[in-house]
VEXDREN-2710 file (C-alpha; in Angstrom, 1 decimal):
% VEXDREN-2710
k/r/px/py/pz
1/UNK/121.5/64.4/102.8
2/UNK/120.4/64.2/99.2
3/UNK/122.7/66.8/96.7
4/UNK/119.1/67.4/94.7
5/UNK/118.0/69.0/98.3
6/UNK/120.7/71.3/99.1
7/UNK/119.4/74.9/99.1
8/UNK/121.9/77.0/96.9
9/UNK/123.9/76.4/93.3
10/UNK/127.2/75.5/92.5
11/UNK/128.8/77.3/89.1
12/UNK/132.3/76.6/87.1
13/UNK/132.6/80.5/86.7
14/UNK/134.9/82.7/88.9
15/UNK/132.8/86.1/89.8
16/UNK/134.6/89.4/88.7
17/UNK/135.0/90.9/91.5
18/UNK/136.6/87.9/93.7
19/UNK/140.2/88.8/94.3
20/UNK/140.8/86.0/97.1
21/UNK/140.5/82.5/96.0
22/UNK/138.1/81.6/99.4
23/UNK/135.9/84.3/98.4
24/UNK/135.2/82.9/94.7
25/UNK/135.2/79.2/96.3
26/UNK/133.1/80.6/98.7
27/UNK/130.4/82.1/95.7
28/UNK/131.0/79.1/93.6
29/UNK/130.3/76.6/95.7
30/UNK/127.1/77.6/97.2
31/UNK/128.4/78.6/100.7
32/UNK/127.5/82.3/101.3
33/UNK/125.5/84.7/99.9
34/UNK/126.2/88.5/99.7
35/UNK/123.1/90.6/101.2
36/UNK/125.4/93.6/101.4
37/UNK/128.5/95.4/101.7
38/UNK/130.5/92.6/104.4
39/UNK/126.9/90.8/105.1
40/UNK/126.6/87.4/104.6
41/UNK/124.0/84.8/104.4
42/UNK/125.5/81.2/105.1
43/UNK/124.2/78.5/103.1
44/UNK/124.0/74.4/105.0
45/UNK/127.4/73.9/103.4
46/UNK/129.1/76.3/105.5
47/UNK/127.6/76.6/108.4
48/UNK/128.2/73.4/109.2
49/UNK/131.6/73.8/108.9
50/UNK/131.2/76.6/111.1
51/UNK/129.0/74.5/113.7
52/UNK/132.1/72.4/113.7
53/UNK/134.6/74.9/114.3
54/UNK/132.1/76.3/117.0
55/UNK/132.4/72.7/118.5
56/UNK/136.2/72.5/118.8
57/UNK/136.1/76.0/120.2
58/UNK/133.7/75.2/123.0
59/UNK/135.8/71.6/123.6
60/UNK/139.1/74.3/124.3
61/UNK/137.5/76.5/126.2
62/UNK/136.0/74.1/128.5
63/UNK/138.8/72.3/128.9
64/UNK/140.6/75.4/130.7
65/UNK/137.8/76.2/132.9
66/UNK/135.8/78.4/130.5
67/UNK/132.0/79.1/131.3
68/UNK/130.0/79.6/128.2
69/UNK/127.4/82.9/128.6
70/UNK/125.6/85.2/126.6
71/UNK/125.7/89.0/126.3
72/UNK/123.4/91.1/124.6
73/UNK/123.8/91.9/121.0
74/UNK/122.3/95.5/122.3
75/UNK/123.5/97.4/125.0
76/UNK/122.9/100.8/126.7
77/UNK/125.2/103.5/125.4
78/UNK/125.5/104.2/129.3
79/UNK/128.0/101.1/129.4
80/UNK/130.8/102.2/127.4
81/UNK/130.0/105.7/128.3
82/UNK/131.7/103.7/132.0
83/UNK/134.5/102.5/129.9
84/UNK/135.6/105.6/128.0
85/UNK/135.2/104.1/124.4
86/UNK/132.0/105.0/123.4
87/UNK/133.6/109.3/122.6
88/UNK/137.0/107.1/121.8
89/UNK/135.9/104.6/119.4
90/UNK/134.7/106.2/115.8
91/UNK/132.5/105.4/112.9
92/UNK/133.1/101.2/113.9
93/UNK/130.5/101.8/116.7
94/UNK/127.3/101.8/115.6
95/UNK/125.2/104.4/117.8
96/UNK/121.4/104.5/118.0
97/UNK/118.2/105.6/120.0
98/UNK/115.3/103.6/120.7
99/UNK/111.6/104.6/120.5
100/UNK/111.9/106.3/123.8
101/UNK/115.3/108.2/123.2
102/UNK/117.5/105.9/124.8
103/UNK/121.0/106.1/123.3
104/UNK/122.2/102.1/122.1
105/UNK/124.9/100.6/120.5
106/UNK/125.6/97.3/118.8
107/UNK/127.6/95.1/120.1
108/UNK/131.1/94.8/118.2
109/UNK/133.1/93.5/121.4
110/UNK/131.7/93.3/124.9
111/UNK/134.4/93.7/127.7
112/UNK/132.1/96.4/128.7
113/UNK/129.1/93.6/129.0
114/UNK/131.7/91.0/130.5
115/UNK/132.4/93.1/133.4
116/UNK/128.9/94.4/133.8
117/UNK/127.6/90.6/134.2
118/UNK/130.3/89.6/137.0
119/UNK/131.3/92.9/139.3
120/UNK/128.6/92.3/141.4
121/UNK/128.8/88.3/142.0
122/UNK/133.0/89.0/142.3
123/UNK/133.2/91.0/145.4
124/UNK/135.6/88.6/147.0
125/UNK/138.9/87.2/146.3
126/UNK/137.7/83.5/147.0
127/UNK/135.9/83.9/143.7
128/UNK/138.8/84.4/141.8
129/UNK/139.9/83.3/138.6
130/UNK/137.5/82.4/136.5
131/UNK/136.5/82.6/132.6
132/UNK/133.5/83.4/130.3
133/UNK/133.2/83.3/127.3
134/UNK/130.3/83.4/124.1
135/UNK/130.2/82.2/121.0
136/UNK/127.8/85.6/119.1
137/UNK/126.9/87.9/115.9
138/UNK/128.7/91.3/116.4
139/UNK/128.6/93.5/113.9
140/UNK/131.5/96.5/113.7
141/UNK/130.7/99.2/110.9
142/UNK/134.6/98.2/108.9
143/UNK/135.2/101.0/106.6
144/UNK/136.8/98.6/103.8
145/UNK/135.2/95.0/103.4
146/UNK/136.7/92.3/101.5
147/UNK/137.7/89.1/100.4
148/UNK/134.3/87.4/101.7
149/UNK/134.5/86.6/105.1
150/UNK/137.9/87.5/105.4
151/UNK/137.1/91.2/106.7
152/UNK/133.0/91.6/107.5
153/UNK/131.3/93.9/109.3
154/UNK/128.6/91.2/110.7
155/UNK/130.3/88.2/111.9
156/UNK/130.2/85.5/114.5
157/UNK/133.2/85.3/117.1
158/UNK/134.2/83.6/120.2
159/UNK/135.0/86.1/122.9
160/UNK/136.1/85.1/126.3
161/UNK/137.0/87.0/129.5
162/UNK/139.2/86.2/132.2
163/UNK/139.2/88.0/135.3
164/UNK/142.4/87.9/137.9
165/UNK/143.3/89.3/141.4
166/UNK/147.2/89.5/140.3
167/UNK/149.5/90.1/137.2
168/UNK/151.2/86.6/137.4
169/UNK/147.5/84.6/138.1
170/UNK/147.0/86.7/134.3
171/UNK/149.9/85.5/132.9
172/UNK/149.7/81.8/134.0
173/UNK/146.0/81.7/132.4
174/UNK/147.0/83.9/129.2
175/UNK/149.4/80.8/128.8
176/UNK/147.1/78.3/129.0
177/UNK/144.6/80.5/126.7
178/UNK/147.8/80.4/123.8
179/UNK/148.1/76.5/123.9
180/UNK/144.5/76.3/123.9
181/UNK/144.5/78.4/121.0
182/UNK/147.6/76.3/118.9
183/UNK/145.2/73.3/119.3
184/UNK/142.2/74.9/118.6
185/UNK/143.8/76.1/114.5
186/UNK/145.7/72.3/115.0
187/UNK/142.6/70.6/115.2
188/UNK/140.8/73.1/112.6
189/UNK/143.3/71.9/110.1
190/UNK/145.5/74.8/110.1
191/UNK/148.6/74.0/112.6
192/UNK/150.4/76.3/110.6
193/UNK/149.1/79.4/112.2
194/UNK/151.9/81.3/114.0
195/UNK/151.7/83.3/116.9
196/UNK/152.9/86.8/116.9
197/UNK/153.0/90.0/119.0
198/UNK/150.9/93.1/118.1
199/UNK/149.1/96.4/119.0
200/UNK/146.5/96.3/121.5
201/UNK/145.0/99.2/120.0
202/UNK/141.1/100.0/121.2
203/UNK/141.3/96.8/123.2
204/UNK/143.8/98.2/125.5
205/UNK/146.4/96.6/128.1
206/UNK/149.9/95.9/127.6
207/UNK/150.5/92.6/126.3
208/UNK/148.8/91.0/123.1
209/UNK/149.4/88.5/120.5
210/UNK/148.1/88.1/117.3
211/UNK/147.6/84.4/115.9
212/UNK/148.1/84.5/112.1
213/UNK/147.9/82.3/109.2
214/UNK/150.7/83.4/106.8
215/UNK/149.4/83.8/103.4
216/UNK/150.1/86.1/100.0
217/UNK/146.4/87.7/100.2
218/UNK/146.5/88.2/103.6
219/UNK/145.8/91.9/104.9
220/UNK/148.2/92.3/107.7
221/UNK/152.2/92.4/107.7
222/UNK/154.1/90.5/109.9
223/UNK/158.0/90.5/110.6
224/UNK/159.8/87.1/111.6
225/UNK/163.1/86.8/112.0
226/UNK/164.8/83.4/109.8
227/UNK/167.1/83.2/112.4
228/UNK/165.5/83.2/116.2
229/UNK/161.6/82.5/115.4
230/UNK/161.3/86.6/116.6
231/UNK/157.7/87.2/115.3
232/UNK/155.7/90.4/115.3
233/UNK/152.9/92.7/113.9
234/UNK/154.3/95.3/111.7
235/UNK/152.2/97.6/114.0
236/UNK/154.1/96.7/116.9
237/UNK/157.9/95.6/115.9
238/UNK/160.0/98.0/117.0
239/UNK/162.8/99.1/114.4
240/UNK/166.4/98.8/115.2
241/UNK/168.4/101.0/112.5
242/UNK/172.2/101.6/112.9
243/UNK/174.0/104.9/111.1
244/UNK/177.2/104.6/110.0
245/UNK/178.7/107.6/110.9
246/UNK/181.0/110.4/108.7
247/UNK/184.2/110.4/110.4
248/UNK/184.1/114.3/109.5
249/UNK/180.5/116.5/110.3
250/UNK/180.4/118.6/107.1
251/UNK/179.1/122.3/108.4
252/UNK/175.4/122.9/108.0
253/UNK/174.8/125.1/104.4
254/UNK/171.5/126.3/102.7
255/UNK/171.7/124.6/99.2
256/UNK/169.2/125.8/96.1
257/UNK/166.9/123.4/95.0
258/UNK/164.7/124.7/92.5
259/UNK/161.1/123.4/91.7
260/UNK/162.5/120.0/94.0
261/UNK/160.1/118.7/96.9
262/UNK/160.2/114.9/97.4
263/UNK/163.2/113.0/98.8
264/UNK/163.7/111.3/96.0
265/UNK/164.2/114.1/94.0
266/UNK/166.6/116.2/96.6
267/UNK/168.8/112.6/96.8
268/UNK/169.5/112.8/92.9
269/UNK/169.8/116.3/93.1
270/UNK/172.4/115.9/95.1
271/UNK/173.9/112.9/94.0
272/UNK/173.1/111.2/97.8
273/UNK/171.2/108.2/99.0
274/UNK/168.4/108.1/100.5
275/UNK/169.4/107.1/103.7
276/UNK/172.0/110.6/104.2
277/UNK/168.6/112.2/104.2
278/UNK/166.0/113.7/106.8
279/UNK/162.3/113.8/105.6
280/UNK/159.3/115.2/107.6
281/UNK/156.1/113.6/107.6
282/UNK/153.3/116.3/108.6
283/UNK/149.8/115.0/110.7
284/UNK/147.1/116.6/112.2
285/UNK/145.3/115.1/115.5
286/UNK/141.7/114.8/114.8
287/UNK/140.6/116.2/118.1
288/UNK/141.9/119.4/117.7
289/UNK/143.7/119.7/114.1
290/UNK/147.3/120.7/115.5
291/UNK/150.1/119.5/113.5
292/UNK/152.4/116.8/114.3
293/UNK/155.7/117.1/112.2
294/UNK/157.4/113.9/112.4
295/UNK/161.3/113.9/111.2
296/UNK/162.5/110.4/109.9
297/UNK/165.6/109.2/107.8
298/UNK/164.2/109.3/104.4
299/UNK/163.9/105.8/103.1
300/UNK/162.1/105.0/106.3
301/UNK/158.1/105.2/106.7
302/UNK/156.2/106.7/109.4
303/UNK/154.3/103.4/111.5
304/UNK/151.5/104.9/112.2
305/UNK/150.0/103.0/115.2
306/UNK/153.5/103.9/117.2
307/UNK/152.6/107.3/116.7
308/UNK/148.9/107.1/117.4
309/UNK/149.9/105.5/120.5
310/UNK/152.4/108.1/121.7
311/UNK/150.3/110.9/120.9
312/UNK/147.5/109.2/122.8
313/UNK/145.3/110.3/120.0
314/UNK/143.9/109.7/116.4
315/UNK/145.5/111.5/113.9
316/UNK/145.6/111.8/110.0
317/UNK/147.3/113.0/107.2
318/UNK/148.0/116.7/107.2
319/UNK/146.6/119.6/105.1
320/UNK/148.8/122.0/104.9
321/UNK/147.7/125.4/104.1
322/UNK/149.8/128.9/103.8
323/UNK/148.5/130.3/107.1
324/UNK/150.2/127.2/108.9
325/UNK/153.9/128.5/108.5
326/UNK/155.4/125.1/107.4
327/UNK/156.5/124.9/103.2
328/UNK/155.2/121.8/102.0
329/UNK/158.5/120.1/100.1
330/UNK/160.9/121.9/102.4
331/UNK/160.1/121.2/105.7
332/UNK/163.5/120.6/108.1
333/UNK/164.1/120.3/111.7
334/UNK/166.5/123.0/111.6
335/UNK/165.2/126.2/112.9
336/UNK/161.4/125.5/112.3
337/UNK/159.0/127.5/113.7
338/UNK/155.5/127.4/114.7
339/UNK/152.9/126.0/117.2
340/UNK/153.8/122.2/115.7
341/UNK/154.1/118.6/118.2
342/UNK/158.1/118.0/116.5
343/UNK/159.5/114.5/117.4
344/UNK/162.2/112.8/115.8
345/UNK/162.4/109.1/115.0
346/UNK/165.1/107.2/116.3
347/UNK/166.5/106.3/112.7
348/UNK/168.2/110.2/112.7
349/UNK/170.1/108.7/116.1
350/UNK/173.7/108.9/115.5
351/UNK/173.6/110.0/112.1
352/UNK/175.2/113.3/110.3
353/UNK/175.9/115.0/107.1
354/UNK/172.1/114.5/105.9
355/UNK/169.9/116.4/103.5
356/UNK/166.5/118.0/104.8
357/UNK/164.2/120.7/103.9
358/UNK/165.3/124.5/104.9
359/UNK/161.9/125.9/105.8
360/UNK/162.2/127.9/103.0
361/UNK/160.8/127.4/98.9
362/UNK/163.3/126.1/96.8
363/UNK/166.6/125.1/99.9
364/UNK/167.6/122.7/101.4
365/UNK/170.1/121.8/104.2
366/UNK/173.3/119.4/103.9
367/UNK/175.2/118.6/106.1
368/UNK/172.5/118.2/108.5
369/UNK/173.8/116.5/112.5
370/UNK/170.6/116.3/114.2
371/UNK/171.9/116.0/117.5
372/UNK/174.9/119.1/116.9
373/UNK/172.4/121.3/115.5
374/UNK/169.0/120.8/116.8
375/UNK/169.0/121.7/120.6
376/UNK/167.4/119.6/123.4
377/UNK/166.7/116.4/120.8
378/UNK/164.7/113.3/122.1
379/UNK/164.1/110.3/119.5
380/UNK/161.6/107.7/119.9
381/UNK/160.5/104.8/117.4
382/UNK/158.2/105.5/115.1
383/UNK/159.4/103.6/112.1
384/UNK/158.0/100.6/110.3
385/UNK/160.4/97.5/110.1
386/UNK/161.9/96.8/106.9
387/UNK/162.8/93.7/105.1
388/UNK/166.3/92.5/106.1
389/UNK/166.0/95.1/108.9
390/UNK/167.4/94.1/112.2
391/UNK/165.2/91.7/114.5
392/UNK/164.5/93.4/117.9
393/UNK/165.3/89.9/119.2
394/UNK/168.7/88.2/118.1
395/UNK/169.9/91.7/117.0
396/UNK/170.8/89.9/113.4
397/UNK/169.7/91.2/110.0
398/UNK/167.3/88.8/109.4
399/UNK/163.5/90.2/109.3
400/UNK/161.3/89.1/106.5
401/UNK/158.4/91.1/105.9
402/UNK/155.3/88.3/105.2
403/UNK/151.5/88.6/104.5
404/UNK/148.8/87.2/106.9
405/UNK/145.1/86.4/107.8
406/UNK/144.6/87.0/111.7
407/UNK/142.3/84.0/112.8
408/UNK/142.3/84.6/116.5
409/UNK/143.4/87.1/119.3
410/UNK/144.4/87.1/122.8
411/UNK/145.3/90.4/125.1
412/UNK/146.1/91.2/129.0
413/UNK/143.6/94.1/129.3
414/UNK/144.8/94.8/133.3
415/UNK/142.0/96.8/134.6
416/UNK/141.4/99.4/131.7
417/UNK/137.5/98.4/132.1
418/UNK/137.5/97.2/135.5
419/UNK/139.0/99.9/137.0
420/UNK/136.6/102.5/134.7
421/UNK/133.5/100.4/135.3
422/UNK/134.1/100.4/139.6
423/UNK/134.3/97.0/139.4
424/UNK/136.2/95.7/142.8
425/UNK/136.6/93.3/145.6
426/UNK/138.0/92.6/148.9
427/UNK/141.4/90.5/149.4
428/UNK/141.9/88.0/151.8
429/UNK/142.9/91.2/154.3
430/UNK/139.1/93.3/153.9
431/UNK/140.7/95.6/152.0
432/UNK/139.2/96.3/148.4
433/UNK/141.2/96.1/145.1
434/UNK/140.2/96.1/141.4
435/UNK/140.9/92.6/139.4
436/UNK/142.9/92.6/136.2
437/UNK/141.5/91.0/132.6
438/UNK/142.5/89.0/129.7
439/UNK/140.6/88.8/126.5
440/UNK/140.8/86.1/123.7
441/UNK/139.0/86.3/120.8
442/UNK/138.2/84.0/117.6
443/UNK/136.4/84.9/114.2
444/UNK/134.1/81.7/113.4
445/UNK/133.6/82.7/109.7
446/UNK/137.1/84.2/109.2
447/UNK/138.9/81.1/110.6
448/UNK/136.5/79.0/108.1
449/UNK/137.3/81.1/105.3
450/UNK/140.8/80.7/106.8
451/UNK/141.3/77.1/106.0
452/UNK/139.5/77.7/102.5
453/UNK/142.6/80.0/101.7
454/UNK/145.3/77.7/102.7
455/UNK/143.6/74.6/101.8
456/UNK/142.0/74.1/98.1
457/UNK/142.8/73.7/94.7
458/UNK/141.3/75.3/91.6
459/UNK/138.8/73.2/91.8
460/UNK/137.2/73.8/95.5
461/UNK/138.1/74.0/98.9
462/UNK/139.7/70.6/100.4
463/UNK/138.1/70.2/103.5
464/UNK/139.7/68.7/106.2
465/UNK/137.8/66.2/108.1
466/UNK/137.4/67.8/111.3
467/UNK/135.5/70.7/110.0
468/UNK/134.1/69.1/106.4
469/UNK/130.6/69.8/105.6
470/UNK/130.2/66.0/105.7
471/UNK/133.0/63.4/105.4
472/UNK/131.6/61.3/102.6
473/UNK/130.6/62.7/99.3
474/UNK/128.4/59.6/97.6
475/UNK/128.5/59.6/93.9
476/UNK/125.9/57.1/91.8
477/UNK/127.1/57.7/88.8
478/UNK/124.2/56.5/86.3
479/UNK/121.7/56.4/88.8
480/UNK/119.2/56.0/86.6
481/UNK/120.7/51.8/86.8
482/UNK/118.5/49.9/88.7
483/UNK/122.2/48.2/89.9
484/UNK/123.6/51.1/90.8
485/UNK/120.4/52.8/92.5
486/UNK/120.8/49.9/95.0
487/UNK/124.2/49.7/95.8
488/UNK/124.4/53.3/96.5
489/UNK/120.9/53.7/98.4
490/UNK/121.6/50.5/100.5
491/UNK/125.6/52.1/101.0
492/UNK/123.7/55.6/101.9
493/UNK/121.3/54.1/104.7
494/UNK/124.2/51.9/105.8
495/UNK/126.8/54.9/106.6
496/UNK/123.8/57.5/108.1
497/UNK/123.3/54.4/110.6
498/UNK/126.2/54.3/111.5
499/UNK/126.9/57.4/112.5
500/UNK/128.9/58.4/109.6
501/UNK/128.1/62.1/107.6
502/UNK/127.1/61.6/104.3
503/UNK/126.1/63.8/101.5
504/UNK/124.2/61.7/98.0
505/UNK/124.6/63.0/94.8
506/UNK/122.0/60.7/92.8
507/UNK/121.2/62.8/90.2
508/UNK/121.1/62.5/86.5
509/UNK/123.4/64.5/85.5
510/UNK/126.9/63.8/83.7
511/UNK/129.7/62.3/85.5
512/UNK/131.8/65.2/85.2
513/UNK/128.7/68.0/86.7
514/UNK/128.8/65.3/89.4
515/UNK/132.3/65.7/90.0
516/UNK/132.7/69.2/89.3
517/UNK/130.1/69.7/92.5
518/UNK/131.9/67.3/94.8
519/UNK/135.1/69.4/94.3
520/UNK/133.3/72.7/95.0
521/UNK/131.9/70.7/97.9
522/UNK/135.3/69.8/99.2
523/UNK/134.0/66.8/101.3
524/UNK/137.3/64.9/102.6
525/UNK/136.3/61.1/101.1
526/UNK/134.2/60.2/97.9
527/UNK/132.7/56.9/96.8
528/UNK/132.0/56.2/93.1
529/UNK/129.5/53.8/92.7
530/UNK/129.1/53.0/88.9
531/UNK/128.1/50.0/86.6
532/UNK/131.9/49.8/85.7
533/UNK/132.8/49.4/89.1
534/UNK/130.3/47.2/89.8
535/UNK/131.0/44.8/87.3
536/UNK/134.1/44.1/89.8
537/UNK/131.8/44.0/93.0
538/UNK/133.8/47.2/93.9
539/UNK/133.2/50.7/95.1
540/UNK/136.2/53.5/94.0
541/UNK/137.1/55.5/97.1
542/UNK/139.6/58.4/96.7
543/UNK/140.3/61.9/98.9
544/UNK/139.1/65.7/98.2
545/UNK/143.3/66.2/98.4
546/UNK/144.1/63.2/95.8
547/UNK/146.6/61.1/98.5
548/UNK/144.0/58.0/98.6
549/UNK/142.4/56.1/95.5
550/UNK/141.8/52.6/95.7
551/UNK/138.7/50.0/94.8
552/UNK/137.7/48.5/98.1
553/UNK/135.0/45.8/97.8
554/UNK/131.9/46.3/98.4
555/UNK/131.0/44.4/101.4
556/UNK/134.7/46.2/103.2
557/UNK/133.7/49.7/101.7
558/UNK/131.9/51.1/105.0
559/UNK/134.2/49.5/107.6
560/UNK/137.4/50.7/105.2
561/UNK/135.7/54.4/105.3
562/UNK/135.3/54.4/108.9
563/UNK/138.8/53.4/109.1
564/UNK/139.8/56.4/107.1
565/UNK/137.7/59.1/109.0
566/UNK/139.2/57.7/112.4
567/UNK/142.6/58.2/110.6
568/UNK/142.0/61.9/109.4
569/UNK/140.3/62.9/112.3
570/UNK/143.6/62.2/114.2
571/UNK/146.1/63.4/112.1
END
């Protein structure tokens, strides 16, 4: 392809409001275009690094047995009414009617459709296992968009489906799905994606891991442990905290502490660290606005998701008012009283002579033993991990808190949509049973923006040849030399017939625009033909990452570049 024929312009200037490098590279470079908030057009450059991508997926998914299908970007509200989610999901869904009334919603995941398309043809156990899978535009209505195509609201994904008539079939072709997934980011040009364990949160089942691409910018938190290769979500690492005990319980006393409220405060107040302290942390469910009063060692934080997922419920942050009996600053577990959900994290387990609210304005407690003073007790975990904390795994203090992009997806489901949907069939005895699920999902745009992040310079992206745009960026510098015109146009023609991807900057423009372009271009190879170098019958050939630059002759120039394609393609 000629450069003067690509739709879209390249600029030097980073845009204001780009706070993630692959966002700016993605404006500067002529790859996407914003239509609106996380709405993207894609411009040739990137989408055929996405075709690519899309490629390598397909090639993994068929490889283990996957049949590609196609589920409708629309689908009657009457299908995840089956499932449960479409009262249980919230704002993400979009909901609609149709001209005649009909209650719709767009597609943002489709177990719902998955199961819909097979519980009629699977009504026997001789036609299990098998896997579908699509490649699709969803769109999911995400309350915060950023960094480009890091977090969209319409975006193209891979979503495949497995379907099982036993937990150990699942777990055999979940394993095969995870290696399939490792070569998949391998042969994208990001091996360095770890795996990790996280929440199954609206997606259901029991078991799900998260495949992440560690990274500063990255909008999730993951804890690996440095010595055991332990890896998890923050969501779903469970935190292991051990109280060193007083050898003496101090008795329980009301102290005064005027015009004092946070933790903070009450610790230096009482010359105490945090960590001798109890703090509440006050919710409300959103179904029915009842409080939930979590109590938690005070340099702890509430995790969220844990408690979501133990109440069974959404929730948010509390408002609390005067008519609700609890005194905002001075809320303690000892003798509090009122229609409340208590529950106490296990961080309080084993622990005495702490500080905590009194329940009344202006005292507090010391001397605090949760489990001598507060009758009928029951801890559960509902802390976040911390940095150094323990790992859940080797039991050592060795957790590291990192940032992360999450490029892909995979979860055992069982049969929260099979069961729901009545989808069933008859084992090898007549008798019917309901088949267990996987899912495994990949975001197209988000694992191209992906390798942007990890891969470039502050020049451009530097592609890597399995997904590049093209693998040769041809430069004529001086184009305008009747020499040069034909050493690069006969070079052009030679490589396109051979199979090889080329894009041909011929312009007249400087040698440094023409440069300045091929960087936010990112192709892996470029070839400089120029009258310099053709005073020495020679072509310059260098790499988008700097490792290669050599003068090859011309007459070697195509078979040395097909040489190093075949080379980076394998590595």
């Amino acid at each position: 392809m000629k450069l003067d024929k690509l739709v879209g312009e390249r600029f030097k200037e980073r845009p204001a409001d780009c706070v993630i490098d692959s966002h700016a590279l993605s404006i500067r470079g002529g790859y996407i275009k914003y239509v609106a908030n996380g709405i993207y057009s894609l411009y040739t450059p990137l989408k055929r690094v996405t075709k690519k991508i899309e490629q390598i997926i397909r090639e993994e998914m068929d490889a283990i047995d996957g049949q590609e299908v196609q589920f409708p970007v629309v689908m009657p509200a009457s299908l995840w009414q089956e499932s449960g989610r479409y009262e249980s999901i919230g704002s993400e869904l979009v909901r609609f009617t149709d001209r005649n009334k009909s209650p719709l919603v767009l597609g943002m995941t489709h177990e719902e459709a998955a199961v819909h398309l097979v519980r009629e043809y699977a009504n026997s156990y001789t036609k299990y296992p098998f896997m579908i899978y699509q490649i699709q535009t969803k769109f999911r209505d995400e309350a915060r968009p950023r960094g480009g195509l890091i977090r969209v609201r319409e975006f193209t994904m891979k979503d495949a489906y497995s379907f099982h008539t036993n937990q150990e079939d699942l777990e055999d072709y979940y394993a095969k799905c995870h290696k399939a997934y490792e070569r998949i980011f391998a042969r994208a040009g990001v091996p360095e994606v770890v795996s990790v364990a996280s929440d199954s949160g609206m997606m259901g089942g029991s078991v799900s891991h998260e495949f992440m691409l560690l990274t500063p910018v990255g909008e999730d938190s993951i804890a690996i442990c440095s010595e055991c290769g332990y890896s998890a979500n923050m969501e779903a690492a469970p935190s292991i905290i051990e109280n060193k005990r007083d050898d003496v319980s101090e008795e329980l006393k009301l102290v005064h502490t005027p015009n004092i409220h946070t933790i903070e405060d009450v610790c230096e107040f009482l010359g105490t660290p945090e960590e001798k302290s109890c703090k509440a942390v006050v919710y409300q469910q959103n179904h029915d606005d009842k409080y939930v009063v979590v109590f938690i060692r005070g340099d702890l934080d509430i995790n969220e998701t844990k408690l979501t997922n133990f109440l069974g419920c959404e929730i948010h942050p509390a408002v609390i008012t005067e008519e609700c009996n609890l005194k905002a600053g001075y809320i303690g577990p000892y003798n509090l009283d009122g229609d409340f959900t208590v529950l106490y994290d296990e961080s309080l387990k084993g622990a005495n002579n702490l500080s905590c609210g009194g329940n009344v304005e202006e005292y507090h407690y010391t001397g605090l033993d949760p489990e001598r003073d507060i009758e009928g007790i029951e801890f559960h975990d509902f802390a976040k991990i911390i940095d150094n904390g323990i790992c859940p795994h080797c039991k050592k203090h060795a957790i590291k808190i990192s940032r992360g992009i999450e490029v892909g997806n995979i979860f055992q489901l069982g049969t929260k949509y099979t069961k729901s949907m009545g989808m069933t069939y008859l084992d090898k005895d007549g008798k019917s049973q309901i088949p267990i699920m996987g899912c495994y999902g990949i975001g197209v745009g988000r694992l191209a923006a992906s390798v942007c992040e990890a891969h470039h310079d502050d020049y451009g992206p530097i592609w890597p040849m399995s997904i590049a745009p093209w693998q040769v960026h041809l430069c004529a510098v001086r184009a305008d030399n009747e020499d040069v015109r034909k050493c690069a146009d006969e070079l052009y023609n030679s490589l396109q017939n051979d199979g090889i991807e080329v894009i041909f900057d011929d312009r007249s423009v400087s040698a440094g625009v023409m440069f300045s372009d091929a960087d936010l271009l990112g192709v892996p190879l470029r070839v400089i033909v120029s009258p310099r170098n053709l005073k020495e019958n020679v072509v310059e050939i260098s790499s988008r990452d700097k490792s290669i630059s050599e003068k090859v002759s011309l007459s070697d120039a195509k078979e040395y570049l097909k040489s190093l394609i075949d080379k980076m393609i394998q590595k």
